[in-house]
N, CA and C atoms as an extended XYZ file, in Angstrom:
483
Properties=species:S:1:pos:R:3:atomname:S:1:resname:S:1:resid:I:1 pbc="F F F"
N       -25.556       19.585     -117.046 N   UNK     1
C       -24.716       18.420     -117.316 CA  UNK     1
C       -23.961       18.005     -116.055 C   UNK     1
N       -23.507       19.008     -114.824 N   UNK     2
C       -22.957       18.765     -114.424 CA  UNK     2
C       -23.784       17.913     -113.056 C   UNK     2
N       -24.565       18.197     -112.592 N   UNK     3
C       -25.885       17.700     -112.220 CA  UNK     3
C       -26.306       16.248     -112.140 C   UNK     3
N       -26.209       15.902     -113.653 N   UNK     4
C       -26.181       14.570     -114.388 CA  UNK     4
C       -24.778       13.903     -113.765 C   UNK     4
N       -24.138       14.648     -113.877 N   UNK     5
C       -22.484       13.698     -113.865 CA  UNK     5
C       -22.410       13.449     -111.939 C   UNK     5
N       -23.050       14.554     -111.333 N   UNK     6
C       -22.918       14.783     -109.483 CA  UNK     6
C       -24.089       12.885     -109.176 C   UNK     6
N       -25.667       13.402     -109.971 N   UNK     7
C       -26.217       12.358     -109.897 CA  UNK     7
C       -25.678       10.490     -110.087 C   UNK     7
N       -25.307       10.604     -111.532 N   UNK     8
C       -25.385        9.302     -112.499 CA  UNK     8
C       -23.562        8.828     -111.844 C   UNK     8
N       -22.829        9.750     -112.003 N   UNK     9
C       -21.532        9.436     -111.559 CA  UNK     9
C       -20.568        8.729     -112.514 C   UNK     9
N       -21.309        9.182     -113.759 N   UNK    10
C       -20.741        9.298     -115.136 CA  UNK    10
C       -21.415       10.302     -116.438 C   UNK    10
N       -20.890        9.915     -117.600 N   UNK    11
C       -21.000       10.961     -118.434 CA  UNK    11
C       -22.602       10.330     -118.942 C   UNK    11
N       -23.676       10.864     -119.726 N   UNK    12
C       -24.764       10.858     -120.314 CA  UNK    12
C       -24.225        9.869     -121.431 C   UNK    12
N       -22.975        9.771     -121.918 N   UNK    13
C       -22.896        9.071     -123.341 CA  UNK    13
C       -22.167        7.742     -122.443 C   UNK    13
N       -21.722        7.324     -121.182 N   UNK    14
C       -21.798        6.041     -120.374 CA  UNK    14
C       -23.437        5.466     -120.387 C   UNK    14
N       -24.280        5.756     -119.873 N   UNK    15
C       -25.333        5.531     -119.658 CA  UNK    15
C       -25.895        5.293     -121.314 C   UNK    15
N       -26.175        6.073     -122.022 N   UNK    16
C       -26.469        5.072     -123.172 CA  UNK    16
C       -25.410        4.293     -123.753 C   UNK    16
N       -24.854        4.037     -123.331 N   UNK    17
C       -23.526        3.087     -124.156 CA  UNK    17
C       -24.073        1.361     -123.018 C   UNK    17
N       -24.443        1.813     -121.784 N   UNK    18
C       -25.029        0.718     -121.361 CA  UNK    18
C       -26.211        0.376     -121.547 C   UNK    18
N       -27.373        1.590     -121.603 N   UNK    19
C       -28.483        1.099     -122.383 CA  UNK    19
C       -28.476        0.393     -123.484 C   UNK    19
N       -27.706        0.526     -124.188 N   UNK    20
C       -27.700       -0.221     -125.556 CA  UNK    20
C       -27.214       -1.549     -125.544 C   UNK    20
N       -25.793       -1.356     -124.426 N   UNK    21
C       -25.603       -3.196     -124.048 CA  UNK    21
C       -26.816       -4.221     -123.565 C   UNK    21
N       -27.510       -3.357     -123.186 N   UNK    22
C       -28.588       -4.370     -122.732 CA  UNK    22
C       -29.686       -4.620     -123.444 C   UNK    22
N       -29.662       -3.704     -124.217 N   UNK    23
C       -30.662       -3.867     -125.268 CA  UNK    23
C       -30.353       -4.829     -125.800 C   UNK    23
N       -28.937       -4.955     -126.305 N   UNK    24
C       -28.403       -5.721     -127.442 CA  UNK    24
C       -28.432       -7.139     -126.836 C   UNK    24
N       -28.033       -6.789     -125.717 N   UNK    25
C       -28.237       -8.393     -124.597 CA  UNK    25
C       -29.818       -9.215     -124.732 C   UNK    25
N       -30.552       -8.568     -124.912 N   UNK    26
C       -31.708       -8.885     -124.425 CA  UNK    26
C       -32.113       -9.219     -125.994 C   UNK    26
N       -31.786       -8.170     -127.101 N   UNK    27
C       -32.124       -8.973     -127.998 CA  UNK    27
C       -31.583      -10.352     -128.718 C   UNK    27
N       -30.456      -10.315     -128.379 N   UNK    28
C       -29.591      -11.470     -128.369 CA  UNK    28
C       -29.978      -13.177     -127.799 C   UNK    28
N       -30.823      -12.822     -126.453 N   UNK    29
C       -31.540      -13.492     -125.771 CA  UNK    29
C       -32.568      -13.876     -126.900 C   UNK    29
N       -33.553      -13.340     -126.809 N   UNK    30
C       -35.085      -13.018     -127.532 CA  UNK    30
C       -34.789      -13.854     -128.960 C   UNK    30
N       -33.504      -13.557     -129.729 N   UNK    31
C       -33.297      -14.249     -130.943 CA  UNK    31
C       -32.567      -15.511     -130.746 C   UNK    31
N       -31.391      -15.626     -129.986 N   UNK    32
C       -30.719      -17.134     -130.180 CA  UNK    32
C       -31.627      -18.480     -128.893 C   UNK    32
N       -32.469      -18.095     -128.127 N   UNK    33
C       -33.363      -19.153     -127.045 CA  UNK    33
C       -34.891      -18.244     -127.119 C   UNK    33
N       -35.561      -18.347     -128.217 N   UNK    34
C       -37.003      -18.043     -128.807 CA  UNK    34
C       -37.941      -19.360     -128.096 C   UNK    34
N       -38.732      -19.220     -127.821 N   UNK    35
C       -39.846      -20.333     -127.386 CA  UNK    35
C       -39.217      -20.579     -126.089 C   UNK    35
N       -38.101      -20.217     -125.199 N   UNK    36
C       -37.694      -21.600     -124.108 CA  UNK    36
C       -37.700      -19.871     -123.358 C   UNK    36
N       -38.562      -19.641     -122.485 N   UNK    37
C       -38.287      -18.483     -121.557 CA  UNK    37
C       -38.215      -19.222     -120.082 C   UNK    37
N       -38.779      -20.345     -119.612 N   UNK    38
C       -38.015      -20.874     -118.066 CA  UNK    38
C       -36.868      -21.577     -118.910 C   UNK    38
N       -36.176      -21.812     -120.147 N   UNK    39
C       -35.232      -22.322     -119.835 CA  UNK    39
C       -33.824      -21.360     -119.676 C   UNK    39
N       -34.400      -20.302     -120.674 N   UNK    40
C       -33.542      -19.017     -120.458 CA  UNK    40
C       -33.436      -18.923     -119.292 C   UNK    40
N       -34.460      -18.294     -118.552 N   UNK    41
C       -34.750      -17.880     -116.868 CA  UNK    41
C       -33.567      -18.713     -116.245 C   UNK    41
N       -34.331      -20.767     -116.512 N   UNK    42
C       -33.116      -20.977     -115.609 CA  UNK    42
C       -31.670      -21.007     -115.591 C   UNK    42
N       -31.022      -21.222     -116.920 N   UNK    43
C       -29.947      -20.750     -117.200 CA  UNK    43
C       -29.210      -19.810     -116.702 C   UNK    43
N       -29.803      -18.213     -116.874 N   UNK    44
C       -29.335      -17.131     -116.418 CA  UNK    44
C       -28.818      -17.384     -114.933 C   UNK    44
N       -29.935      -18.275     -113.905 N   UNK    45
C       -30.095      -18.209     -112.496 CA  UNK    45
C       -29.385      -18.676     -112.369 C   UNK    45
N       -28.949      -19.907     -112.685 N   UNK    46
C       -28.213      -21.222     -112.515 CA  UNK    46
C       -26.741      -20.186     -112.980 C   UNK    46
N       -26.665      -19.715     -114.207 N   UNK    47
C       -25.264      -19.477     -114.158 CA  UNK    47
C       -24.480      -18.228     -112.899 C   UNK    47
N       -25.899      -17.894     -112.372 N   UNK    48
C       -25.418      -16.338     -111.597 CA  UNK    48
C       -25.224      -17.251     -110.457 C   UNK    48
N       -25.675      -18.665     -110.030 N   UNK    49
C       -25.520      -18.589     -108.846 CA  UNK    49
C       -24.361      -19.590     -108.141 C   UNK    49
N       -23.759      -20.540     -109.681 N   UNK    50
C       -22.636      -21.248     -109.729 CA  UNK    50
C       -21.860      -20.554     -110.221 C   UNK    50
N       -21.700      -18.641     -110.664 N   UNK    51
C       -21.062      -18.189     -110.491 CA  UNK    51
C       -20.157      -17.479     -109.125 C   UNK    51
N       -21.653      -17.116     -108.779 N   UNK    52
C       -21.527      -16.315     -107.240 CA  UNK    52
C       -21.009      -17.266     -106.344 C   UNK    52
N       -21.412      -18.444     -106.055 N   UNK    53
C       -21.122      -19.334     -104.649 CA  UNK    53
C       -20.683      -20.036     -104.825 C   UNK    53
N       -19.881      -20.082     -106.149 N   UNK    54
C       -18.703      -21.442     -106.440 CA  UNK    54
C       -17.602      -20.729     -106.525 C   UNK    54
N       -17.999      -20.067     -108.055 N   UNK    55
C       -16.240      -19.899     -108.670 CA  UNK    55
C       -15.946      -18.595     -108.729 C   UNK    55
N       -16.492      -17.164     -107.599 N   UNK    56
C       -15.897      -16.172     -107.102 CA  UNK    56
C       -14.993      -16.834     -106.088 C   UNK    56
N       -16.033      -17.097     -104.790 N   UNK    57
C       -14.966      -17.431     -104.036 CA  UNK    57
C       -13.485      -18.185     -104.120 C   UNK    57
N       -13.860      -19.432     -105.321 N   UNK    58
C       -12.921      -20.116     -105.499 CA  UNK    58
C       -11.524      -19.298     -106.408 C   UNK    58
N       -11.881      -18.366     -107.048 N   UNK    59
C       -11.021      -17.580     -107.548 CA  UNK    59
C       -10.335      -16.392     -106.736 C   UNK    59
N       -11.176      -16.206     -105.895 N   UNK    60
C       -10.836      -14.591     -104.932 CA  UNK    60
C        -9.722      -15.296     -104.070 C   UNK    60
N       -10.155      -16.752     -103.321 N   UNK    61
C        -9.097      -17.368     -102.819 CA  UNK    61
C        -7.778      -18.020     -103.075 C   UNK    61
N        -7.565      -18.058     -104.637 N   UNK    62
C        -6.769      -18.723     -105.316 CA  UNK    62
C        -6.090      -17.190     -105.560 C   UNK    62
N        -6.437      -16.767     -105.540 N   UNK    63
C        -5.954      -15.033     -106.101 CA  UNK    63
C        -4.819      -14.146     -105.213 C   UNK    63
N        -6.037      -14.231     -103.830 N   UNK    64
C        -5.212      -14.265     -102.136 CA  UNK    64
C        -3.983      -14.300     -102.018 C   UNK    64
N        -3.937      -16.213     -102.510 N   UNK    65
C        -2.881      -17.140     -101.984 CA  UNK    65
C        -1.773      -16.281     -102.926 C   UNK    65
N        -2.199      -16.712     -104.249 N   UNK    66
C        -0.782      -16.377     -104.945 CA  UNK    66
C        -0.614      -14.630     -104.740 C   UNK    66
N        -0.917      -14.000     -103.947 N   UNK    67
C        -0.567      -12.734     -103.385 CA  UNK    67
C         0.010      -12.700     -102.578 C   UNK    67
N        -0.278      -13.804     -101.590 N   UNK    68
C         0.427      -14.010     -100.444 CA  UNK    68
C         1.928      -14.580     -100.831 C   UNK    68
N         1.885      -15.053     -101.416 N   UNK    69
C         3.241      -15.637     -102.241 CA  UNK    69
C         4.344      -14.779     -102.834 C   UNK    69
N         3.786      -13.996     -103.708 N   UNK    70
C         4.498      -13.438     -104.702 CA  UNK    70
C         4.876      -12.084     -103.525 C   UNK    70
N         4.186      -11.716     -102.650 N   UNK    71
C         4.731      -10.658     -101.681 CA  UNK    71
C         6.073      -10.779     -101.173 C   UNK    71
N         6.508       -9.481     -100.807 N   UNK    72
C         7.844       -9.267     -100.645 CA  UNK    72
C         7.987       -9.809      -99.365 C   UNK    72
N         9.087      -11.064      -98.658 N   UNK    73
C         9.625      -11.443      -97.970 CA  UNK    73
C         8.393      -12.993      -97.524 C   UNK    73
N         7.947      -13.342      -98.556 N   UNK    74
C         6.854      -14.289      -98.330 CA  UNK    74
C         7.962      -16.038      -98.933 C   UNK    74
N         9.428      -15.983      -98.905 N   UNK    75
C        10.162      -16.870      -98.823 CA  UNK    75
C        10.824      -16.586      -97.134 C   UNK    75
N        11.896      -17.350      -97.614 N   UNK    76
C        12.840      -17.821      -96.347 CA  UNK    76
C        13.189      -16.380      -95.826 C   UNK    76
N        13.811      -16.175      -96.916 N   UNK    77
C        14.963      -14.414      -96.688 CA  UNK    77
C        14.323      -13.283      -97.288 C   UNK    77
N        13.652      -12.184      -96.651 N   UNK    78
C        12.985      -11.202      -97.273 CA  UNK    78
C        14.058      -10.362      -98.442 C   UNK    78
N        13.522       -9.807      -99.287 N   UNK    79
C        14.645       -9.221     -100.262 CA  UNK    79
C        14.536       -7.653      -99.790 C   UNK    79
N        15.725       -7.373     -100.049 N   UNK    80
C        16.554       -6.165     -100.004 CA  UNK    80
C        15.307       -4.951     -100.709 C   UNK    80
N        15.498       -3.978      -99.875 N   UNK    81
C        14.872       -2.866     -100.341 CA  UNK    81
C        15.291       -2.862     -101.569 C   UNK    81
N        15.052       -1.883     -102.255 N   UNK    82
C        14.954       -1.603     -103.757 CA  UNK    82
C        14.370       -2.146     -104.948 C   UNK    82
N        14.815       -1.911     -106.298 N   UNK    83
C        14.336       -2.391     -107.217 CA  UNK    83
C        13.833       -3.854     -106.929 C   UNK    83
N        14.725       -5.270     -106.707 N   UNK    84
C        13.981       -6.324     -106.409 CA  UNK    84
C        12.956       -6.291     -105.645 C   UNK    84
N        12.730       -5.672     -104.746 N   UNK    85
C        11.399       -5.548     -103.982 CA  UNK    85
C        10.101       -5.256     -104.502 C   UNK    85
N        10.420       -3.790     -105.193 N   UNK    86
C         9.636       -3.389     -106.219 CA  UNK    86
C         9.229       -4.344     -107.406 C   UNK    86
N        10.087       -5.496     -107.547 N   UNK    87
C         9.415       -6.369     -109.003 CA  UNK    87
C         9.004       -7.921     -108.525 C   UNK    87
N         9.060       -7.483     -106.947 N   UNK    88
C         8.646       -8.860     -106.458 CA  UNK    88
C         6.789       -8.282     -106.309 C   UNK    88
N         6.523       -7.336     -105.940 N   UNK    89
C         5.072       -6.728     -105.432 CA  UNK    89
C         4.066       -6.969     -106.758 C   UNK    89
N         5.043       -6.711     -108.171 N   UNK    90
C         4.107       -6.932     -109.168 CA  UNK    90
C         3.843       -8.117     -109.530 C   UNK    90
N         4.751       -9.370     -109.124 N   UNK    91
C         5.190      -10.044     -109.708 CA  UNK    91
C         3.540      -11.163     -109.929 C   UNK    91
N         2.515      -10.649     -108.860 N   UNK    92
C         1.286      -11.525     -109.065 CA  UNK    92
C         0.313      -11.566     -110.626 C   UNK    92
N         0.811      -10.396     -111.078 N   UNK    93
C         0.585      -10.165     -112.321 CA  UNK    93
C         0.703      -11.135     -113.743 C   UNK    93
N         2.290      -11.467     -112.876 N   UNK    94
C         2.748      -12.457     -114.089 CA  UNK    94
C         2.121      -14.151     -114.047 C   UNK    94
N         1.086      -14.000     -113.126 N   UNK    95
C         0.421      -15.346     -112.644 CA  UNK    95
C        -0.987      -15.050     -113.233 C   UNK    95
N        -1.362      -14.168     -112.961 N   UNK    96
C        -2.756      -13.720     -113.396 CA  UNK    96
C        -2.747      -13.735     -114.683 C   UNK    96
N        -2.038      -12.979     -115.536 N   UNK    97
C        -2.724      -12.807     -116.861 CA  UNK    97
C        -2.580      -14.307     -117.484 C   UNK    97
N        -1.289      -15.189     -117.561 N   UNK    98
C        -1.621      -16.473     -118.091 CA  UNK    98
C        -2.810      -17.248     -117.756 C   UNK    98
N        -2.889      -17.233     -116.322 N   UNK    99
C        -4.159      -18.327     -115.432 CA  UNK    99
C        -5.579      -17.355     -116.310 C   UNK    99
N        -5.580      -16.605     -116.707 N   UNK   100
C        -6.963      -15.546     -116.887 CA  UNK   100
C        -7.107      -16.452     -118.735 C   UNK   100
N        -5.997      -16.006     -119.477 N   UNK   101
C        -5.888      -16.160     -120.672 CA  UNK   101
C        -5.788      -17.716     -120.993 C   UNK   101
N        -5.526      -18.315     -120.400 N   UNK   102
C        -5.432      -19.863     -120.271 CA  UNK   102
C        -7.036      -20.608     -119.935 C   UNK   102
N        -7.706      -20.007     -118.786 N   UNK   103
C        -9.077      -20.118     -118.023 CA  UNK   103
C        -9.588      -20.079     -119.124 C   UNK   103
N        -9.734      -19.219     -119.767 N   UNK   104
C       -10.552      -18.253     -120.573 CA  UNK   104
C       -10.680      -19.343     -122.391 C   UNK   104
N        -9.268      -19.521     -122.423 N   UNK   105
C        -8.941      -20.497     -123.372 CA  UNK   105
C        -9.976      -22.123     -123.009 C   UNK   105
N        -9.558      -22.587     -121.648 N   UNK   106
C       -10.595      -23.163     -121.332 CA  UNK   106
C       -12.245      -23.791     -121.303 C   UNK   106
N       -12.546      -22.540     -120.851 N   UNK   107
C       -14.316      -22.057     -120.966 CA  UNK   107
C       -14.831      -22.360     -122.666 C   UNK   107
N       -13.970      -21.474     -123.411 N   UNK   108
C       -14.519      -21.334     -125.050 CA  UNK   108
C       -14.581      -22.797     -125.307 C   UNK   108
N       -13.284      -23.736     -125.322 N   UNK   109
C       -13.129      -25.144     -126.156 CA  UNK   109
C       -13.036      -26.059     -125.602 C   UNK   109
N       -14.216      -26.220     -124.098 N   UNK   110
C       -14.084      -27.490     -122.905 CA  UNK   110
C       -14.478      -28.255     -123.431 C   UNK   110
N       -15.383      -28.609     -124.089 N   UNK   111
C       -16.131      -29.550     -124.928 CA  UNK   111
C       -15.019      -30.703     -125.668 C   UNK   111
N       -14.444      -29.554     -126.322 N   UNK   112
C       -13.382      -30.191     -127.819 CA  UNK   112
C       -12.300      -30.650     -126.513 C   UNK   112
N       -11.345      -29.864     -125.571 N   UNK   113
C       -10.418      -30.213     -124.884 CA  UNK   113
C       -10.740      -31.560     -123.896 C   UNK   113
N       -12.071      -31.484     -123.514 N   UNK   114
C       -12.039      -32.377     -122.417 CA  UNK   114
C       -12.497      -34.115     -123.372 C   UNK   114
N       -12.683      -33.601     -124.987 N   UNK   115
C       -13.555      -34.718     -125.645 CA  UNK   115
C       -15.018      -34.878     -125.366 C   UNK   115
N       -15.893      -34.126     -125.075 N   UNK   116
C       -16.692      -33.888     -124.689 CA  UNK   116
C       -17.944      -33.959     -125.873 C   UNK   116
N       -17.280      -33.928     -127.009 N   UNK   117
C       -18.140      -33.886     -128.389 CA  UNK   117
C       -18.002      -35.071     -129.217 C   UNK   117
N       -18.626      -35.796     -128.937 N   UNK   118
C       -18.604      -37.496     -129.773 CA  UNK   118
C       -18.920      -37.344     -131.290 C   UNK   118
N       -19.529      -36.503     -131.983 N   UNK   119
C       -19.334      -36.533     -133.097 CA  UNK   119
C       -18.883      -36.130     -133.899 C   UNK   119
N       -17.848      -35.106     -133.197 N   UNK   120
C       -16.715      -34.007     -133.951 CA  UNK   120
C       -16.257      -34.304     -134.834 C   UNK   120
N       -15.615      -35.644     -134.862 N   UNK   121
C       -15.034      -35.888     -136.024 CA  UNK   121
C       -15.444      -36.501     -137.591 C   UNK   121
N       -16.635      -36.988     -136.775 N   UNK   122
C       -18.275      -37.543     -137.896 CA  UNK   122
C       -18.356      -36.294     -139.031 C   UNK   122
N       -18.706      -35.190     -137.946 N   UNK   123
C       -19.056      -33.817     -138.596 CA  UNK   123
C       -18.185      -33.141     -139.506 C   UNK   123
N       -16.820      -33.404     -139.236 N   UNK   124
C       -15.394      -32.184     -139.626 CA  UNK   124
C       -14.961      -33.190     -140.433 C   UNK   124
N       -14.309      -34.144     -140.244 N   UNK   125
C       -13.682      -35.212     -140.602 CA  UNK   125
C       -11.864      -34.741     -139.641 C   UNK   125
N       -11.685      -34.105     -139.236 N   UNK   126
C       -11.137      -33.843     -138.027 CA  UNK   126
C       -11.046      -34.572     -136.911 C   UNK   126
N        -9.826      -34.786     -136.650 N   UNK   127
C        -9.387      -35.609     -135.080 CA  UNK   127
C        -9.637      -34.511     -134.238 C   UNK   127
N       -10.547      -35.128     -132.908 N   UNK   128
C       -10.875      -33.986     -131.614 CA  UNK   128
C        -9.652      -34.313     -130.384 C   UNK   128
N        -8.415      -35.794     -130.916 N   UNK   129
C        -7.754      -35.814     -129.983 CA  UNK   129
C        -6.783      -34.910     -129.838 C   UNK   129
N        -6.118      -33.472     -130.691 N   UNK   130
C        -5.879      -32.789     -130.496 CA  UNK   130
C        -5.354      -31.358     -129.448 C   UNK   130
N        -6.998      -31.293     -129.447 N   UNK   131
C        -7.041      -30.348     -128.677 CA  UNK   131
C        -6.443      -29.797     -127.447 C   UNK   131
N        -6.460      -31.194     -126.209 N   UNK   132
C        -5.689      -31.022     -125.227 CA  UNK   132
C        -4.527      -30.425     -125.246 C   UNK   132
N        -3.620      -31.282     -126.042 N   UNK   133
C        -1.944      -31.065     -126.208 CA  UNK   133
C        -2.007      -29.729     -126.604 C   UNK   133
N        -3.005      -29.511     -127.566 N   UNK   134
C        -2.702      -27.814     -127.992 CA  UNK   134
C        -3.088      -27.091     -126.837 C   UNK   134
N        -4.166      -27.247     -125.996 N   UNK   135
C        -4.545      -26.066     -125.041 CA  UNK   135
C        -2.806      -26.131     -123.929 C   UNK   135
N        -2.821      -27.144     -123.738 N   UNK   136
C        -1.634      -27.063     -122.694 CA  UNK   136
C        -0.628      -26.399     -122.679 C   UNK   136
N         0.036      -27.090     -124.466 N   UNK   137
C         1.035      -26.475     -124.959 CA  UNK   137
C         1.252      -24.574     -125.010 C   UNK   137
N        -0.359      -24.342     -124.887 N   UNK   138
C        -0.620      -22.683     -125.021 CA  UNK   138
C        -0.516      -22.347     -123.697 C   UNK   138
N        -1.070      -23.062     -123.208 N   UNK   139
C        -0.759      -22.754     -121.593 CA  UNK   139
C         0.590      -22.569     -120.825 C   UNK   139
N         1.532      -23.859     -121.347 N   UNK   140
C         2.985      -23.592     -121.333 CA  UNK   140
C         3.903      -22.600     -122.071 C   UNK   140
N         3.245      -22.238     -123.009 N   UNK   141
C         3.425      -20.843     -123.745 CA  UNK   141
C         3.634      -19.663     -123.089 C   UNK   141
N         2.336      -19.522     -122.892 N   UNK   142
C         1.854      -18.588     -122.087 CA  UNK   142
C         2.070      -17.995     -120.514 C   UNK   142
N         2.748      -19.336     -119.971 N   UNK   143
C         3.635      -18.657     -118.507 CA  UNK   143
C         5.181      -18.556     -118.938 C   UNK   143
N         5.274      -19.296     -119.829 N   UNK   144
C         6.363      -19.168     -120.582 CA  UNK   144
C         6.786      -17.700     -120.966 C   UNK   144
N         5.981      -17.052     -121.256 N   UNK   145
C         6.685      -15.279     -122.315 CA  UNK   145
C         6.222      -14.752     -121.061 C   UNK   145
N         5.150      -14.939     -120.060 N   UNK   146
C         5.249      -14.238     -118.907 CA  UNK   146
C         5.936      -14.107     -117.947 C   UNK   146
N         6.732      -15.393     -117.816 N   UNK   147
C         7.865      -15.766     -117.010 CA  UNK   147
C         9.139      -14.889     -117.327 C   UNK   147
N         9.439      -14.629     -118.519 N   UNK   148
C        10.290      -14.224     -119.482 CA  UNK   148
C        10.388      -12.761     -119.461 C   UNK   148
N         8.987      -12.055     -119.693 N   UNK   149
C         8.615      -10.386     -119.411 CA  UNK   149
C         8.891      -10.302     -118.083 C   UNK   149
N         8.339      -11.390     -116.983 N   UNK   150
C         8.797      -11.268     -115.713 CA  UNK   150
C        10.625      -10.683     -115.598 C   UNK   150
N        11.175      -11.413     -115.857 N   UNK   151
C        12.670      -11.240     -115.198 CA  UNK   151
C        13.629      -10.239     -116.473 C   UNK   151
N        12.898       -9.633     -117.378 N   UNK   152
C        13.295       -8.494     -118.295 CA  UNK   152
C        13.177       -7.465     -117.727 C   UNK   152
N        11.695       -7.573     -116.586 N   UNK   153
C        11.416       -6.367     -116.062 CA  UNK   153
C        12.352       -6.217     -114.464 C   UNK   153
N        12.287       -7.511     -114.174 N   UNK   154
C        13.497       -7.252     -112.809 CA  UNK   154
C        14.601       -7.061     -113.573 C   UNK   154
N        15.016       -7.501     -114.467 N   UNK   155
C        16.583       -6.937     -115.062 CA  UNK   155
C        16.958       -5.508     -114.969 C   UNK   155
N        15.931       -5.041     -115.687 N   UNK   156
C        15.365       -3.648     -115.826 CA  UNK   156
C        15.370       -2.859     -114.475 C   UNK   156
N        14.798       -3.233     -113.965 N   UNK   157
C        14.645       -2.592     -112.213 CA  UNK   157
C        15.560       -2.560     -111.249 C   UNK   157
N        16.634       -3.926     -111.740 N   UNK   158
C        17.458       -4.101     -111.176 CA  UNK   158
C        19.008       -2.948     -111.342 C   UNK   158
N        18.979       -2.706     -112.713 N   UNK   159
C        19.878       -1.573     -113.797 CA  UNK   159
C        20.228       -0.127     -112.599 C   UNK   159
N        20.957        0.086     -112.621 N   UNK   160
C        21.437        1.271     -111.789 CA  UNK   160
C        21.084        2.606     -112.953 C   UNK   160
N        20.256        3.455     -112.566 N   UNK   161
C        19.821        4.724     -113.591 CA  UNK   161
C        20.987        5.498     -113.508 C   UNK   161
């Protein structure tokens, strides 16, 4: 076993836990795009490669910046050793998880948010003008309680033990 773990560089029950993702991937494939295999093909390609040479870089660099930002003494007046220092280093965190959870919110309901679906409301009997105000509003939410956990936790850090 141990052999396995020096080789693989995980446990035997990692390795089938990914065999099976891909299985499941592939059957997933095979059942929901049946008959269309170059359109699958190109899909897959197309998404790996307007993933890779668009929107890594464009994210790794957007990522950077607000690192470069949120770093300690990256204003006018660097801050004082201690606790504030310490809750300025995390503080990129509190940018990331909204922009991630917001993105992400994005991707699922671009269609409905951007109006993108002309017969939505044919179909539902549902207004699709909606959507926007709600994604935003979640979005303003959402840096909102992070903003909020933000300066609970400098409060916190700030507290003399």
């Amino acid at each position: 076993m141990s052999g396995f773990r020096d080789r693989y560089g995980a446990s035997p029950l990692h390795l089938l836990l990914v065999l099976a993702s891909f299985a499941l991937t592939l059957y997933a494939g095979v059942r929901l795009l049946s008959g269309d295999t170059l359109g699958v093909l190109v899909w897959f390609v197309g998404a790996a490669l307007i993933h890779d040479l668009l929107f890594l870089p464009a994210y790794t660099l957007t990522d950077r910046l607000a690192q470069r930002l949120c770093r300690p003494g990256a204003g006018r007046h660097p801050p004082k050793k201690g606790p504030v220092r310490a809750a300025r280093v995390v503080s990129v965190n509190h940018l990331r998880v909204p922009v991630v959870l917001s993105g992400l919110l994005l991707l699922v309901w671009w269609p409905l948010i951007l109006r993108r679906v002309p017969h939505y409301t044919a179909v539902t009997g549902l207004s699709a003008d909606v959507f926007l105000g709600r994604w935003l509003l979640i979005t303003a939410g959402l840096f909102a309680v992070s903003a909020l956990w933000l300066l609970v936790r400098m409060r916190r850090a700030a507290r003399p033990e």
